[in-house]
C-alpha positions, -999 to 999 in steps of 0.1 A, spaced: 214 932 -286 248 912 -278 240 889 -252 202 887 -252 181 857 -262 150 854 -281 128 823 -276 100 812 -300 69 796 -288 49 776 -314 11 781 -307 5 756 -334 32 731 -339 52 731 -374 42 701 -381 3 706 -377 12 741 -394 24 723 -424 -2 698 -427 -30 723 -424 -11 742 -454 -12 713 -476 -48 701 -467 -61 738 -475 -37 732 -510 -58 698 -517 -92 715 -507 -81 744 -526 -79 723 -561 -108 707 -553 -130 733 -553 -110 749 -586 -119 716 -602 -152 715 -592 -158 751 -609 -142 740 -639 -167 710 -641 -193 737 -639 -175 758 -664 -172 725 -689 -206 720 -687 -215 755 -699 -190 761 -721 -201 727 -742 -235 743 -741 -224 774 -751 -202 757 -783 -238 738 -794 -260 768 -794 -232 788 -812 -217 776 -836 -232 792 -868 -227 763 -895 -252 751 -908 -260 713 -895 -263 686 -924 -267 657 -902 -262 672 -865 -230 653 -855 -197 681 -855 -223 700 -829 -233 669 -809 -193 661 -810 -185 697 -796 -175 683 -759 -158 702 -731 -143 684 -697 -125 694 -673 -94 675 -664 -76 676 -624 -35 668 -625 -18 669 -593 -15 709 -591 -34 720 -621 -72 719 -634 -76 723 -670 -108 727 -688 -106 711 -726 -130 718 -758 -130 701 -788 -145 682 -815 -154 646 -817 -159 646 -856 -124 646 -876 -135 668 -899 -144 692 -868 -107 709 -876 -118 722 -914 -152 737 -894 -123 756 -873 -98 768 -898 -114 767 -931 -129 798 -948 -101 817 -925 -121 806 -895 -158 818 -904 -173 790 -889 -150 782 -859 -165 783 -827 -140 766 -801 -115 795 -793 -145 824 -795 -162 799 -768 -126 800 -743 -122 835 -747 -160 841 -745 -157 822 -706 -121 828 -697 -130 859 -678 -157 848 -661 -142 818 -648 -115 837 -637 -136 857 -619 -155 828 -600 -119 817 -588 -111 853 -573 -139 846 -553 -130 817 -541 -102 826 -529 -118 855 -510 
C-alpha cells in the first residue's frame, strides 16, 4: 500500500456532524426529563395511596412529594417527606411503616424500561 493515497470525502461536514450529535444529546435529556416528570407524578401517587400508617391528621401523606430534577447531563427523580417526623415513619419499628424506598424500587424498573424505548 506504499505509495497510494486515500482521500476522505465528508458527506456531512464535521462541524454539522458534531452539532447534530450534541442537539440529539440535549433532545435526548429532554425527553428523559420529561419521563421522569411523568414518573414523579406517579410515584407521589403511588407513596399516598400506599403507605400503610395510619393517618392522625393527614399531613406525613400530603407531605410525601416526588420531583424530578434536570442537571446539565443527568435527570434525577426525588421522594421524600415534607413532615420532619416523616424520617421515624421510615425507620422506626425496623421500617414497618416506611413507604419511600418500597415506592423507588416498586418504579425503578418500569422507568427503566420506558427509557429503553426511547432510545429505540
Amino acid at each position: 500500500m506504499a505509495g497510494q493515497s486515500v482521500s476522505l470525502v465528508w458527506q456531512v461536514p464535521p462541524d454539522t456532524l458534531a452539532r447534530n450529535v450534541g442537539d440529539y444529546a440535549e433532545r435526548l435529556l429532554s425527553a428523559v426529563f420529561d419521563l421522569a416528570q411523568y414518573f414523579a407524578a406517579k410515584i407521589e401517587a403511588y407513596a399516598k395511596q400506599h403507605a400503610i400508617w395510619t393517618d392522625r391528621t393527614g399531613n406525613a401523606r400530603q407531605g410525601l412529594t416526588a420531583r424530578a430534577f434536570k442537571e446539565a447531563t443527568s435527570v434525577t427523580i426525588l421522594l421524600w417527606h415534607s413532615m420532619a417526623y416523616g424520617i421515624w415513619l421510615e425507620v422506626a419499628n425496623a421500617g414497618k411503616y416506611a413507604i419511600i424506598l418500597k415506592t423507588l424500587e416498586a418504579h425503578y424498573y418500569p422507568y427503566i424500561q420506558a427509557i429503553e424505548r426511547l432510545l429505540r
